[in-house]
C-alpha positions, 0 to 999 in steps of 0.5 A, a space after each residue: 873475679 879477682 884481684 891481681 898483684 896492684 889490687 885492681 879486680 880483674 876477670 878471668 877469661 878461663 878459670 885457670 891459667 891457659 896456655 895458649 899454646 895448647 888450642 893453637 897446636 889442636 888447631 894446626 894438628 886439625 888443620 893438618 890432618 884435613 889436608 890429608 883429604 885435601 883430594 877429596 875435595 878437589 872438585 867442590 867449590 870454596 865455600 863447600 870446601 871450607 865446610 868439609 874441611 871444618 868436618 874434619 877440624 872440629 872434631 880433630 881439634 877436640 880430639 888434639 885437646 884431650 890427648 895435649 891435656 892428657 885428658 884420657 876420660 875426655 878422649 872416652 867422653 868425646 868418642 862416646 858423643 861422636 859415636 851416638 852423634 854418627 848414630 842418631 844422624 844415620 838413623 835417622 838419614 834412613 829412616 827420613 827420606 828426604 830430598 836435598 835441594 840438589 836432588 841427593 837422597 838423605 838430606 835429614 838430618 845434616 851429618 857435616 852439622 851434627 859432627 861438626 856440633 859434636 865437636 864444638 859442644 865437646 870443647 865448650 862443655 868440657 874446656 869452657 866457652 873460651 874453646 867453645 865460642 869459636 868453636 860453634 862460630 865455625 861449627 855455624 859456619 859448617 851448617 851455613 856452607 851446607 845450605 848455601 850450597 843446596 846440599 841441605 834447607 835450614 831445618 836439616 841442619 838445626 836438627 843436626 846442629 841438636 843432635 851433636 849438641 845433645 849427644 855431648 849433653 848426655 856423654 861429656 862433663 866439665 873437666 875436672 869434676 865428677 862424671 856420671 855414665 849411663 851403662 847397659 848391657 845384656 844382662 846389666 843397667 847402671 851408670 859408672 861415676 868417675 871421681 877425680 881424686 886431688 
């Protein structure tokens, strides 16, 4: 909180000064870029279709905000949380054989969810819950289609939903402040720190 130019207290839905420009255009260049697969979803129906198509924005929108932030360590962070979300979702579709309700193989957990969640997650721990809050409405929304449609039960997509969530818990900080990296490789283990300098 703090008081504007007549004295009165006022809060701050962000902690800076947004434009609002900027998540409109991450929206609209996520809207856009799934039109792209648009033939792909030609033959679903319209809740189905909804939901694949907030595969493809979640993601692309939090992809649209780092590079209109100019945030390159956000681009790192969110492709290091898409990744090991891709990961631990396929992992474990083959090592959980489970069957959809619709008879599809690989029903656990929900890959649409988890993407989805990465994204959202993404944008709320890195931009704050002004980008975050209806990011997870969307993401939810993502997780509902895939059970109304038998593509999914509940638990495949709350264990998908935990999964992008905690991907971004691992890899994404706030922006702006100090990063912490856990690294490995063949002949090393550490963890890279990444100080902004003023």
């Amino acid at each position: 909180m703090r008081k504007d130019s007549e004295g009165q207290w006022t809060t701050f839905l962000f902690r800076k000064r947004t434009d609002v420009r900027k998540p409109l255009l991450a929206c609209l260049l996520g809207v856009i870029l799934s039109l792209g697969a648009g033939g792909a979803f030609a033959d679903n129906d319209t809740l189905e279709t909804a939901g694949d198509v907030g595969l493809v924005v979640l993601p692309a929108a939090a992809a649209a905000m780092t590079v209109l932030n100019r945030d390159w360590e956000g681009t790192r962070q969110l492709g290091m949380a898409l990744l090991s979300t891709a990961a631990v979702t396929g992992g474990l579709k083959l090592t959980v054989h489970e069957k959809a309700p619709n008879g599809d193989d690989h029903a656990f957990p929900s890959g649409h969810t988890s993407i989805a969640f990465a994204g959202a997650s993404f944008l709320q721990r890195r931009y704050g819950w002004g980008y975050g809050a209806p990011a997870y409405l969307a993401a939810a929304f993502v997780g509902y289609s895939r059970v109304e449609t038998d593509h999914h039960r509940f638990h495949d997509v709350l264990a998908g939903a935990a999964i992008g969530i905690a991907s971004n818990l691992v890899f994404t900080t706030s922006y702006g402040e100090v990063s912490a990296t856990p690294m490995a490789g063949r002949d090393y283990v550490g963890v890279v720190v990444r100080v902004p300098i003023p």
